[in-house]
C-alpha positions in Angstrom: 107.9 48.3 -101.7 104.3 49.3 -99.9 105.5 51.6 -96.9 103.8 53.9 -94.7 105.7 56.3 -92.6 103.6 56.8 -89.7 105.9 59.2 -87.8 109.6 60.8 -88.1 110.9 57.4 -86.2 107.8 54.4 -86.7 107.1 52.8 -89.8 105.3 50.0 -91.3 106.8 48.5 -94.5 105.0 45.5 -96.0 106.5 41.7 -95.0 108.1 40.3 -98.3 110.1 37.1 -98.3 113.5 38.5 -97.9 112.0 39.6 -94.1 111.8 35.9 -93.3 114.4 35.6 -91.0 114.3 39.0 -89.6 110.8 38.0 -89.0 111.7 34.4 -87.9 114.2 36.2 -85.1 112.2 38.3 -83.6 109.4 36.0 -82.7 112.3 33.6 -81.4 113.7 35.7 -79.4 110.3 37.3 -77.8 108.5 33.6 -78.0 107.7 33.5 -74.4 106.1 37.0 -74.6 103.8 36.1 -77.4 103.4 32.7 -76.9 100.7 34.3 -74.0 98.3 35.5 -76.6 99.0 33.7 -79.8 98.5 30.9 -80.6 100.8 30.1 -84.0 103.6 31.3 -81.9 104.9 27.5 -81.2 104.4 26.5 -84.5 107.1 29.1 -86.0 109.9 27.0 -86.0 112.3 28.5 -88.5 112.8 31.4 -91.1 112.1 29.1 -93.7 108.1 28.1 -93.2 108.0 32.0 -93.2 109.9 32.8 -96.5 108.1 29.8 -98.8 104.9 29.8 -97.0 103.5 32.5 -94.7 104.8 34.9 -96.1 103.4 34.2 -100.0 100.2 34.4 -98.4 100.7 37.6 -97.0 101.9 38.8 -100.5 98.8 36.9 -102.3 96.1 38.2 -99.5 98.2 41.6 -100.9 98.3 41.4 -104.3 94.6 40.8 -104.3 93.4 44.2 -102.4 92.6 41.5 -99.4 94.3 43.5 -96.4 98.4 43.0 -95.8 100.7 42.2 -93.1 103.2 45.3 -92.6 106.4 45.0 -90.1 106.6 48.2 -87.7 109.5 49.6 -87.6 111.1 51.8 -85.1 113.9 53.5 -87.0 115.3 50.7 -88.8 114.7 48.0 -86.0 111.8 45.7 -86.7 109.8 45.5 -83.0 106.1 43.7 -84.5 103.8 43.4 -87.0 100.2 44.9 -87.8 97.7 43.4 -90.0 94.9 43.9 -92.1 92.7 40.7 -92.4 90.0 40.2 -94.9 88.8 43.7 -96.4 85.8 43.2 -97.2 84.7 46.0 -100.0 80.9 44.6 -100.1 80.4 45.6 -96.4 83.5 47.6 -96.2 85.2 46.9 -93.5 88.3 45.0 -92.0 90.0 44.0 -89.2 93.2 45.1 -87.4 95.8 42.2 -85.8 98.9 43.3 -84.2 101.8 42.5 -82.0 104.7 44.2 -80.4 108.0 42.4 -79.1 111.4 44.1 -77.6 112.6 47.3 -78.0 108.5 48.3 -79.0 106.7 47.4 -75.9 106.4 50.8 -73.4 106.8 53.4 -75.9 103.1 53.8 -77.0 104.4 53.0 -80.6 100.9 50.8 -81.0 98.6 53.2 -80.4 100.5 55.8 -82.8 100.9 52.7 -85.5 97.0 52.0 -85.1 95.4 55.2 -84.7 97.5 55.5 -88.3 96.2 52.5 -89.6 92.3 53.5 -88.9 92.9 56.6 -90.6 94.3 55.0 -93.7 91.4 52.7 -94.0 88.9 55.6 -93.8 90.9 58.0 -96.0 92.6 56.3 -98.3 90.8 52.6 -98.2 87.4 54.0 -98.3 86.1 51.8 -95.4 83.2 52.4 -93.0 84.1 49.8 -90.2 87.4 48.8 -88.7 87.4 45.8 -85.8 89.6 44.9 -83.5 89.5 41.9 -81.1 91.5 41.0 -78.1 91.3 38.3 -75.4 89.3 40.2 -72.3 92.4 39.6 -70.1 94.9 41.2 -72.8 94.7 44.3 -71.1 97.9 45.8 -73.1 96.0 45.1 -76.2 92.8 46.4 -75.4 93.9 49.4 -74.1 95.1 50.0 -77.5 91.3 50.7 -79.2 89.9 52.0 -75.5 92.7 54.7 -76.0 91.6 55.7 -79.8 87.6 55.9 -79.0 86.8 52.2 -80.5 83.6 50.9 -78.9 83.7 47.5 -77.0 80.5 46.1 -78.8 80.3 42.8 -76.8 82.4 39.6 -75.9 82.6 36.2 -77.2 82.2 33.7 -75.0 84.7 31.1 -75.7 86.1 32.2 -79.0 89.6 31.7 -78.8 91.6 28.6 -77.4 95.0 28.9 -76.2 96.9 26.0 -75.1 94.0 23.7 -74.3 91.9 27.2 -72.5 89.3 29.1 -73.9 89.1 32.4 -74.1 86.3 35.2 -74.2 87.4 38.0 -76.3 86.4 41.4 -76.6 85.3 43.3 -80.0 86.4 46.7 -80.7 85.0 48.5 -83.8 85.4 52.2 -85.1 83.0 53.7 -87.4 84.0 56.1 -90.3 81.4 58.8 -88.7 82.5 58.3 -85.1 86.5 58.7 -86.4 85.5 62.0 -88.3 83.7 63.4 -85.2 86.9 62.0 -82.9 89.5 63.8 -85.5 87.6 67.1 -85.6 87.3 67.1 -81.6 91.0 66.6 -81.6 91.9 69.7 -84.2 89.6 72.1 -82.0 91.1 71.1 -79.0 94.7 72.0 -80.8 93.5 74.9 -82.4 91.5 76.3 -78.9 94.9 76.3 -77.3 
């Protein structure tokens, strides 16, 4: 199994089908929480439709070096999910998509989980551009790049529509040259201490 053990207690261990109703009941159970920024939240209905169909695609979108959709974990308690969509090795770059539910929310277990993430796609994934989007009013997920040094590089107007309202939404991208001069600004601030 793909995991990645971002700290002693957080880690992310790749969806596979036998997650589905972990998966299924967690979303259930924080559906009124999500439902206010995603939109597929009303159309998971049952651990099944994530077992024989969301979830293959996950595994295909895997299989095929095409990004993957991991479950965060803190300690052995699933609290959200983090994705990478589309990598594209042409232009090399991706994006990040993420959510946190329960027990996660408050702990700064996001910023920890990303700020892992965008090194892994630099380091190990050999990418030179990481996105992330968020609707301008999601101000708990957009504090998430404002905190790791992403820079906002515009809205779109209308992008998104939730419930019959559109939505502007704000893109966040991080550059393999501004994440190596962020990383070496953080070791000589440890090391001048």
């Amino acid at each position: 199994m793909f995991a990645l053990h971002v700290s002693e207690k957080i880690s992310l261990r790749l969806i596979e089908r036998h997650h589905a109703e972990e998966l299924f009941a967690l979303v259930d159970a924080n559906r009124e929480h999500l439902r206010e920024w995603l939109g597929w939240v009303d159309g998971a209905t049952d651990a099944t439709t994530y077992r024989e169909t969301i979830i293959p695609a996950w595994l295909e979108e895997f299989a095929n070096g095409n990004g993957f959709t991991c479950g965060i974990y803190l300690e052995n308690e699933l609290v959200g999910t983090l994705s990478l969509h589309e990598i594209n090795r042409s232009l090399e770059m991706t994006s990040i998509g993420y959510y946190l539910a329960g027990n996660g929310l408050g702990k700064g277990i996001m910023t920890d989980v990303v700020r892992y993430v965008t090194n892994y796609c630099f380091e190990t994934l050999d990418l030179n551009r990481v996105v992330i989007e968020c609707a301008t009013q999601n101000m708990r997920s957009r504090r998430i790049p404002e905190r790791l040094g992403f820079t906002e590089e515009g809205v779109l107007r209308d992008t998104e529509k939730l419930y019959g309202v559109y939505h502007d939404v704000a893109v966040y991208a991080m550059l393999r040259r501004d994440w190596s001069s962020k990383t070496q600004e953080v070791t000589i601030c440890v090391s001048s201490k």
